[in-house]
C-alpha positions as CSV (number, residue, x, y, z in Angstrom):
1,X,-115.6,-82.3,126.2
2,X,-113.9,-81.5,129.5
3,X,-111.0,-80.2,127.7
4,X,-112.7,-77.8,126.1
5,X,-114.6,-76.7,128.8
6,X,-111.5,-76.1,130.5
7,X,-110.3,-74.1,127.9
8,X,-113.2,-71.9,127.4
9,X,-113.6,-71.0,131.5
10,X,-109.3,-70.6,131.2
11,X,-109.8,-68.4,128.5
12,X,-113.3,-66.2,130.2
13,X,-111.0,-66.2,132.9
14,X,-108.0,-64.4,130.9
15,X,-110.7,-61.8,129.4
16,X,-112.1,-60.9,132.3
17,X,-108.5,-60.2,133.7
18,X,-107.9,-57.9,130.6
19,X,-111.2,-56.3,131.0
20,X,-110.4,-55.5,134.7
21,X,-106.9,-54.3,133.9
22,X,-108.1,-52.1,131.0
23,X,-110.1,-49.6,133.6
24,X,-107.2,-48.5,135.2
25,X,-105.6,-47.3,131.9
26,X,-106.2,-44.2,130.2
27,X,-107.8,-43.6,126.6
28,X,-104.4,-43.3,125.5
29,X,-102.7,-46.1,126.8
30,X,-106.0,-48.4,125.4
31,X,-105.6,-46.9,122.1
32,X,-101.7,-48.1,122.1
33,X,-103.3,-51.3,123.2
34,X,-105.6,-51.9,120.3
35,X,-103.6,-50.4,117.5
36,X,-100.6,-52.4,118.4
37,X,-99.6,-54.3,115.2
38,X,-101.9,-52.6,113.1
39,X,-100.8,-51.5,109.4
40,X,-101.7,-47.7,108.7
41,X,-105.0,-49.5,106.5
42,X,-105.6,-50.9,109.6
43,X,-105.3,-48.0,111.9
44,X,-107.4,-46.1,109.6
45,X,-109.8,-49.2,109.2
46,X,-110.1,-48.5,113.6
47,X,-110.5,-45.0,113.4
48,X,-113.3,-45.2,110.8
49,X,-114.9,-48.0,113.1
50,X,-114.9,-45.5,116.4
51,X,-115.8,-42.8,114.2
52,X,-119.1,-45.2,113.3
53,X,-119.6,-46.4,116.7
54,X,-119.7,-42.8,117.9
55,X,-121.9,-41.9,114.8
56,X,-124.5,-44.9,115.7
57,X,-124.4,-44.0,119.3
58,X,-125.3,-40.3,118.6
59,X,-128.2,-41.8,116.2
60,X,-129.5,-43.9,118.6
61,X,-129.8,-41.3,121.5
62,X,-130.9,-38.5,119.7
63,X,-134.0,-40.1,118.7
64,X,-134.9,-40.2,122.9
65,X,-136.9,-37.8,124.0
66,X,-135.4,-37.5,127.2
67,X,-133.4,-34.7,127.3
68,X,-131.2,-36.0,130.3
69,X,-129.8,-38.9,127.2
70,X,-129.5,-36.2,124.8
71,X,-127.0,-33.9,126.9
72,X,-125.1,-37.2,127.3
73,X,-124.9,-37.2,123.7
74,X,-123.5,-34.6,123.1
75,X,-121.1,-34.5,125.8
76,X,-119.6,-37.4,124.4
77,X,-119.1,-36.0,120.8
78,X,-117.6,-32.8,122.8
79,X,-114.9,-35.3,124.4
80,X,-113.6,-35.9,120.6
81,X,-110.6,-34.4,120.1
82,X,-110.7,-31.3,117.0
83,X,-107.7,-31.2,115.1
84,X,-105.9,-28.0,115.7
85,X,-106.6,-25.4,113.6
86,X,-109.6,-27.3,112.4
87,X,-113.4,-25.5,111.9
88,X,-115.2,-28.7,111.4
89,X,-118.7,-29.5,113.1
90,X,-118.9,-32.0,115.6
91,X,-121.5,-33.4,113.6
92,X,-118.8,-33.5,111.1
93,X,-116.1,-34.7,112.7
94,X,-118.6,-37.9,114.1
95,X,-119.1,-38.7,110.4
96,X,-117.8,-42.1,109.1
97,X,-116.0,-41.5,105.6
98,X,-114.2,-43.9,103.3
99,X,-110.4,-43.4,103.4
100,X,-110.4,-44.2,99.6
101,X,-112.8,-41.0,99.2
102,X,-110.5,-38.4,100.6
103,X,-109.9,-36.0,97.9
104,X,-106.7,-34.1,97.5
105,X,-106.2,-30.7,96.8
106,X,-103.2,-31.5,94.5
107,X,-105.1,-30.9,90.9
108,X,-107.7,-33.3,90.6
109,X,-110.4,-30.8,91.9
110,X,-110.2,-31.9,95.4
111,X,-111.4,-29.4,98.3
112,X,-111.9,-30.1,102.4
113,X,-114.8,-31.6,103.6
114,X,-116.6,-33.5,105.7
115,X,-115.4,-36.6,104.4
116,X,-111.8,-35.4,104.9
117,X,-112.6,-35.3,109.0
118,X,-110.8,-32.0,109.2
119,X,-107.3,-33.6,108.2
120,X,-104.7,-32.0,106.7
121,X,-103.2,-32.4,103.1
122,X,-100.3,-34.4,104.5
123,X,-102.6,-37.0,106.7
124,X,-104.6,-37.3,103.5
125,X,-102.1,-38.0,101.1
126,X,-100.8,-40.5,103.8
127,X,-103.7,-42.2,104.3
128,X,-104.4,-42.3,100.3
129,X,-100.6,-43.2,99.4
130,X,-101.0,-46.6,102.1
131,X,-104.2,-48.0,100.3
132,X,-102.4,-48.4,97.3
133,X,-101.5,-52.1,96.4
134,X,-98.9,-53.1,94.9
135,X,-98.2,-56.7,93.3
136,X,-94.9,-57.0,91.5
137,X,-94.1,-60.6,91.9
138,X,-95.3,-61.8,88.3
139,X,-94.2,-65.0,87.4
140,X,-94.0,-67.0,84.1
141,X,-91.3,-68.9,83.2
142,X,-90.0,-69.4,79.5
143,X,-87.5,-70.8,77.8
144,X,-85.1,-67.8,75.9
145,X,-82.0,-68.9,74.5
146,X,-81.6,-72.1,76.2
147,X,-82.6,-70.5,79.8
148,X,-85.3,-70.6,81.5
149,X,-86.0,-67.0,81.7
150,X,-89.1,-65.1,84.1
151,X,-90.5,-63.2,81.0
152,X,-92.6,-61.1,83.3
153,X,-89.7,-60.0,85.8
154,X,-90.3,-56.2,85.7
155,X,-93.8,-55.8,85.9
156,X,-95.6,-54.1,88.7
157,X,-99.4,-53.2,89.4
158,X,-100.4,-50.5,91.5
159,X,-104.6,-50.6,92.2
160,X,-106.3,-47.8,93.8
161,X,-103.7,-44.9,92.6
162,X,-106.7,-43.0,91.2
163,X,-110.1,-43.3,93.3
164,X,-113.7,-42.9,91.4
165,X,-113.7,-38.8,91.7
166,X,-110.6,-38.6,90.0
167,X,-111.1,-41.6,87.9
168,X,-114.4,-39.4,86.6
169,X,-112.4,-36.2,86.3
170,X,-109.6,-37.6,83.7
171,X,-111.9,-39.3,81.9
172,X,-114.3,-36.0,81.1
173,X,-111.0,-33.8,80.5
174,X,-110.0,-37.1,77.5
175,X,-113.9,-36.5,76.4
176,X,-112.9,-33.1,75.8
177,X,-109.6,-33.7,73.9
178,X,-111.6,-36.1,71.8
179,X,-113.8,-32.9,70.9
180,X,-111.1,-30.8,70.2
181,X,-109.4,-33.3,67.9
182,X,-112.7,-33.8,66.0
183,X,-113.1,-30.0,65.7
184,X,-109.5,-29.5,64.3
185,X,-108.5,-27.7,67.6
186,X,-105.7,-29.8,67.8
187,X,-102.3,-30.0,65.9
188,X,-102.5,-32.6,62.9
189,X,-100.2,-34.9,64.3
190,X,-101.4,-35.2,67.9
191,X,-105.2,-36.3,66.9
192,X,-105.9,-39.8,65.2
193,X,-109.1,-41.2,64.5
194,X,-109.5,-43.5,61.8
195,X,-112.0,-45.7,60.0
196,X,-113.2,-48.8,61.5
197,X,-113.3,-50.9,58.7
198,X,-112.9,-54.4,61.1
199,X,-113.6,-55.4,64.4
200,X,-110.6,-54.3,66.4
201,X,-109.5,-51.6,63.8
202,X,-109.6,-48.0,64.6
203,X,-109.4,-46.9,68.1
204,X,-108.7,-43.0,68.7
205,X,-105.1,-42.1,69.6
206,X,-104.4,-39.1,71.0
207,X,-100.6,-38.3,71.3
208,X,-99.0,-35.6,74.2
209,X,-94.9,-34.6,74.0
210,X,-93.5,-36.2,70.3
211,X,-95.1,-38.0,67.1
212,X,-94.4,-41.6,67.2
213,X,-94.8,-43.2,63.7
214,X,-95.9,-46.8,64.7
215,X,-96.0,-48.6,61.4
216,X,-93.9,-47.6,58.5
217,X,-95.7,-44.3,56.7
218,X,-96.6,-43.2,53.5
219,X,-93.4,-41.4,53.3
220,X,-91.3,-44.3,54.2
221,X,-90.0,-43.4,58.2
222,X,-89.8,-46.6,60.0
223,X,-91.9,-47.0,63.2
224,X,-90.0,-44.5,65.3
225,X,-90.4,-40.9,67.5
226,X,-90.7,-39.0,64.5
227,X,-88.1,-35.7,65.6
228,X,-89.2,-33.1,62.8
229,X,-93.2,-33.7,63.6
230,X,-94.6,-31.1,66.3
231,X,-97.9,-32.6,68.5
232,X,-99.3,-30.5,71.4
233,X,-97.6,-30.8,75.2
234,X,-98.9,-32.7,78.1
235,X,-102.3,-31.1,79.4
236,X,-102.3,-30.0,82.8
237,X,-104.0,-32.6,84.2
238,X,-101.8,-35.1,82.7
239,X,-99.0,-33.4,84.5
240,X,-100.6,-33.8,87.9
241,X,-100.9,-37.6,87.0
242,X,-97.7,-37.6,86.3
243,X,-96.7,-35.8,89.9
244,X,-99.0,-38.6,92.0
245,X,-97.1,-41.8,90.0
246,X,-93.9,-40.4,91.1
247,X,-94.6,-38.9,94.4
248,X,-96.8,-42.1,95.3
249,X,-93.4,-44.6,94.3
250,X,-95.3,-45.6,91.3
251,X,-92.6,-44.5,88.9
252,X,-89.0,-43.1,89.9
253,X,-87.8,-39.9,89.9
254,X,-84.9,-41.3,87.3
255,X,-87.5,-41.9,85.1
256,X,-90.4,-38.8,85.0
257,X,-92.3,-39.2,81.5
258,X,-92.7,-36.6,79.0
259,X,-95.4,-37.6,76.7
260,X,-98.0,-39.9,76.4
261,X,-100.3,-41.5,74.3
262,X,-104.3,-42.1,75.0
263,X,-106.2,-45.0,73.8
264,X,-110.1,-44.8,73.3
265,X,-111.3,-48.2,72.7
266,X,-115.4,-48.9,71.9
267,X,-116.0,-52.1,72.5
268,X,-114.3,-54.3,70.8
269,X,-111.2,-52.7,69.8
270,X,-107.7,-54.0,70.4
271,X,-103.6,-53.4,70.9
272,X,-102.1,-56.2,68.6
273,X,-99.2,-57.5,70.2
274,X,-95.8,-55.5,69.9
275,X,-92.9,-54.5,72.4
276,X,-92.6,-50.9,73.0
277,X,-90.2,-48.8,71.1
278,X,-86.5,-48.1,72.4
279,X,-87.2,-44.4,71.6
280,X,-89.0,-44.3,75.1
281,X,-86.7,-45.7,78.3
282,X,-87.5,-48.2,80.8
283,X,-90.0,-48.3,82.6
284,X,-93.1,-46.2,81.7
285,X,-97.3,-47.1,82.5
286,X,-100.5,-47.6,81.3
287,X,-102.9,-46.1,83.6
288,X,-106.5,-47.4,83.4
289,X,-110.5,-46.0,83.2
290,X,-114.0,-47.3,82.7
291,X,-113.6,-50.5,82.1
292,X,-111.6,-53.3,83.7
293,X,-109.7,-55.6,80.6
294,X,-107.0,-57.9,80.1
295,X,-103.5,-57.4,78.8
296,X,-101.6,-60.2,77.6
297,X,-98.5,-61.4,77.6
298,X,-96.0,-63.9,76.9
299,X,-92.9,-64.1,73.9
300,X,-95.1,-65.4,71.4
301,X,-98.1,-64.2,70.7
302,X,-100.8,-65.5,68.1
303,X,-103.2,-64.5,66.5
304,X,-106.7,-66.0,66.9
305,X,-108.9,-64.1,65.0
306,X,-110.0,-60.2,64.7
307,X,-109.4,-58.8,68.3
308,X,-108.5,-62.1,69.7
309,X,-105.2,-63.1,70.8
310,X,-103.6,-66.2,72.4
311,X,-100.6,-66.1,75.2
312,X,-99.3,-67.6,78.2
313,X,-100.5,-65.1,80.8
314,X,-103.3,-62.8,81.0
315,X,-103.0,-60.0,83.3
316,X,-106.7,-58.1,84.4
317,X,-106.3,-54.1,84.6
318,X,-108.7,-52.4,87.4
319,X,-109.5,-49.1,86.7
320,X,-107.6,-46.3,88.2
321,X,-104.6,-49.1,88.7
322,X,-100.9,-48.2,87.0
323,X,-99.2,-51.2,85.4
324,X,-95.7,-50.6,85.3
325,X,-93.7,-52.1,82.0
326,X,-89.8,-52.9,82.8
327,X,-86.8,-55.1,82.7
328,X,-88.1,-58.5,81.0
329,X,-91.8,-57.5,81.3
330,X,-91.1,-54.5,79.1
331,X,-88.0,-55.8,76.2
332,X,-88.6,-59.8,76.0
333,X,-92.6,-60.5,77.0
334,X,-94.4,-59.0,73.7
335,X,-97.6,-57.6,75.0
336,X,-101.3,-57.0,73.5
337,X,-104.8,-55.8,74.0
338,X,-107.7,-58.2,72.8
339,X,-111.2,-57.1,72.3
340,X,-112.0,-55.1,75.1
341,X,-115.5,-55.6,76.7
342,X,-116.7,-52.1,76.4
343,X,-115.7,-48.5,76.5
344,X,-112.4,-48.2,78.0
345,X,-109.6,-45.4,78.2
346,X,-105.9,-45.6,79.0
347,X,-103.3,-43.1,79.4
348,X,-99.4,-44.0,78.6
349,X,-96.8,-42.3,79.9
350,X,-93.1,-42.6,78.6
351,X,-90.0,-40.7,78.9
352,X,-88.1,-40.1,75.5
353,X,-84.5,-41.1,74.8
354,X,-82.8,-37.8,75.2
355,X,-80.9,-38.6,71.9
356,X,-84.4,-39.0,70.2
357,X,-85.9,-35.9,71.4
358,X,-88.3,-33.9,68.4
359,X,-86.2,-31.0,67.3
360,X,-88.2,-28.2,68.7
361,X,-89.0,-30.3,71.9
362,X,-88.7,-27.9,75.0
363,X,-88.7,-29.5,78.7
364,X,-91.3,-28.8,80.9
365,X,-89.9,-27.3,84.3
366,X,-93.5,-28.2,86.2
367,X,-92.1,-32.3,86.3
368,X,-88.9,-31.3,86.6
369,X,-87.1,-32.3,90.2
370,X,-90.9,-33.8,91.8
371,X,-89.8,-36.0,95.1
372,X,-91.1,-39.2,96.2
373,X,-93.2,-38.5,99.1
374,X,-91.4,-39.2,102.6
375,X,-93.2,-42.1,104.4
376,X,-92.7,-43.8,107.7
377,X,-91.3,-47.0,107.9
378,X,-94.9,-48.1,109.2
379,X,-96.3,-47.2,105.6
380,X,-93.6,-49.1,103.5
381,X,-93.5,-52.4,105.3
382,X,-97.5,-51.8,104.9
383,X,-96.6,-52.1,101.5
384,X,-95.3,-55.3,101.1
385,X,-97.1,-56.9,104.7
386,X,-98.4,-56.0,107.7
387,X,-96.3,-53.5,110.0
388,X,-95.9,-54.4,113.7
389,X,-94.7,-51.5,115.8
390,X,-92.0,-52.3,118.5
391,X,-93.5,-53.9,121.6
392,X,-94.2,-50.7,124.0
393,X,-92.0,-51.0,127.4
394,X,-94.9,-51.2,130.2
395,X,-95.2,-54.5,131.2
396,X,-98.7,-54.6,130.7
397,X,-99.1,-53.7,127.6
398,X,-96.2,-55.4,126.1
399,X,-98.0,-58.8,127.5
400,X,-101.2,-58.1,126.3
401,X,-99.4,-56.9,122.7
402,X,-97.1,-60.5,122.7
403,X,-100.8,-62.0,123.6
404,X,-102.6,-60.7,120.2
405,X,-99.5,-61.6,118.2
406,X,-98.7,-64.9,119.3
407,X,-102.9,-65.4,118.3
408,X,-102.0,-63.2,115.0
409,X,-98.9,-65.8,114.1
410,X,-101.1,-69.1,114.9
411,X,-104.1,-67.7,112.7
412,X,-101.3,-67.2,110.2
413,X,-99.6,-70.4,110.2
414,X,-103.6,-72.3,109.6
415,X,-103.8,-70.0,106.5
416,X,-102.7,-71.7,103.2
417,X,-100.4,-70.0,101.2
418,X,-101.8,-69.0,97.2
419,X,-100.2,-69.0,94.5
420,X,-102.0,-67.5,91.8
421,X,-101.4,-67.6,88.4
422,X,-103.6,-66.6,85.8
423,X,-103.1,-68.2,82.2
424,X,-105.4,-67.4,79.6
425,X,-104.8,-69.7,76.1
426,X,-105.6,-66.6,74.1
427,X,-102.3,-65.1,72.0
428,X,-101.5,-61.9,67.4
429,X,-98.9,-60.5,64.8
430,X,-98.9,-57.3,63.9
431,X,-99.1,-55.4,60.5
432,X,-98.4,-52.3,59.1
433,X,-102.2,-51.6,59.1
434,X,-102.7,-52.9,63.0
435,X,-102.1,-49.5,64.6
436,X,-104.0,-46.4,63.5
437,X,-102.1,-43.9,60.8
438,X,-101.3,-40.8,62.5
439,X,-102.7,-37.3,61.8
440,X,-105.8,-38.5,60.8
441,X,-109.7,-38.2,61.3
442,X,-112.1,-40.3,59.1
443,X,-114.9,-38.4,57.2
444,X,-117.2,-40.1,59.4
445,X,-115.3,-38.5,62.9
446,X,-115.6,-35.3,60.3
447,X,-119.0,-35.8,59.6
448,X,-120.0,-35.4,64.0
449,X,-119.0,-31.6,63.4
């Protein structure tokens, strides 16, 4: 007991040291102080929580009816600094906001606000580009060819690439492709929407940049990008998709895709298992909307029953997350769909072999030449871990600093290390009749005219 007394009045005694050292810095130096070892989530994490102190603090005085506390409240919103160039309120600028609802003004219908705390396009897109997560250490081990082989080497997920606004805006412009394929506004080939006849049969394809014949056709063309059929080009807001996976390090500029196929799923609807076509070059993406589901993979797959499926590993897909197909993931690991839970959407992007380009195929100069975006070192090592900025040279400061990473490293070490694997024992062959035929829309899909 007397130890930790000890400890306790040694470590009151240490505070109040820091607390009496702090008053003879300036805002600045404190701020270099707290933000030392911080990530840029983190940083932004600390300007959202001064931005809600300073919001609470206005609340709370305002409500006083002594006018003396209410000049005090607003001097202390006029001591926040105003971006230059910037014609927010201060009531504005006191705001809390959600870094993950900054909107961009890069296609997706974003516009400045309040929310957006008067920062420009650059601060936004950096602040949006660091709350992206990124796994790409899938694991799963399997035996090809007498080696033991990581069948999911390759694979990458990206979460929180698209946020709810923009999540909402791609799914009403696929709504309205939908309607245009049922009307006939859209060429024969790029709108497919078949009979359900089983569970898991007949989800709508829509198809952006070539024709790819999935399952040998009535006229006898193996599953392959069929070069003589014409479907309509990437919509606009495809395009801008396009521009955030690459600019955002999502997909490399080696590798900018040029069509795309959408998948509307009702409930219940499936991808039997299949590897993707070497018509369309490694890697390419299946983007995510409404609702979260499971992709499966593994070398053999089984199947279990109408929509079900069996495999080693089961992956879960956020919405508005990217998973990236490549390298083992994409050519050896066979990957499927099973009955998804309820309405769902995804978008995937691939770039064609330029030896199986359709004949009448013209480039698109708008994704020609886009550029990562240019990030601090700060941001990538955010990436992977937690960035610590070099140790500042006043002596002060770089003790206190060494003093909150020392604590860091020791609440570090007491922190078991996970590592999670998700199996699933759920695994399905595919027939000619497993993927929609292309080019068409069922009398019923006629019938809703």
């Amino acid at each position: 007991m007397s130890g930790d007394c000890s400890d306790m009045s040694s470590e009151s005694g240490v505070s109040g040291g820091i607390m009496e050292l702090l008053k003879h810095l300036s805002r600045d130096e404190i701020l270099e102080v707290l933000s030392q070892g911080f990530c840029q989530h983190c940083e932004a994490l600390l300007q959202q929580r001064v931005h809600n102190i300073l919001n609470n603090k206005v609340s709370v005085i305002s409500t006083s009816e002594d006018g003396s506390e209410q000049q005090q409240a607003t001097m202390a919103v006029d001591n926040i600094p105003t971006p230059p160039n910037s014609s927010m309120s201060r009531e504005q600028l006191v705001r809390p906001f959600t870094n993950s609802d900054i909107l961009l003004n890069d296609g997706f219908g974003g516009t400045s606000s309040a929310i957006d705390n008067g920062l420009s396009e650059e601060q936004k897109e950096q602040i949006r580009f660091s709350q992206v997560g990124r796994k790409k250490d899938f694991v799963h081990m399997e035996n090809i060819n007498g080696r033991g082989t990581n069948v999911l080497k390759g694979l990458e997920l990206h979460t929180q690439v698209f946020n709810a606004e923009e999540q909402k805006k791609i799914v009403e412009c696929v709504y309205d492709l939908q309607r245009m394929g049922q009307k006939g506004q859209l060429r024969e080939r790029t709108y497919s929407e078949p009979r359900k006849w089983m569970r898991g049969k007949g989800r709508v394809t829509i198809q952006f940049g070539c024709c790819y014949n999935y399952a040998e056709d009535q006229k006898g063309n193996p599953p392959r990008i069929l070069r003589d059929e014409e479907v309509d080009p990437l919509p606009p807001l495809f395009k801008q998709m396009i521009k955030r996976l690459v600019r955002w390090h999502v997909l490399p500029p080696t590798c900018i895709p040029n069509s795309c196929i959408v998948n509307i799923y009702d409930e219940g609807d499936c991808i039997p298992p299949h590897i993707d076509h070497h018509d369309f070059l490694r890697p390419f993406c299946t983007v995510s909307f409404l609702t979260e589901s499971n992709i499966i993979f593994g070398s053999n797959l089984k199947i279990v029953g109408p929509g079900e499926f069996s495999g080693p590993v089961s992956i879960s897909l956020p919405v508005g997350s990217v998973l990236i197909l490549n390298g083992n993931g994409a050519d050896i690991a066979k990957h499927c769909v099973p009955g998804v839970p309820g309405k769902r959407i995804s978008i995937t992007f691939r770039k064609m072999d330029e030896s199986k380009l359709p004949y009448n195929f013209s480039s698109d100069p708008e994704l020609s030449g886009i550029k990562p975006l240019i990030v601090s070192p700060s941001v990538n090592s955010a990436q992977q871990g937690h960035y610590r900025r070099p140790v500042p040279q006043s002596s002060f400061l770089r003790a206190v600093v060494l003093q909150n990473q020392r604590r860091n490293e020791q609440l570090n070490k007491d922190k078991s290390e996970e590592s999670a694997k998700t199996t699933n024992n759920d695994s399905f062959l595919s027939r000619s009749d497993d993927f929609p035929p292309l080019g068409r829309v069922s009398k019923v899909a006629r019938s809703k005219q």
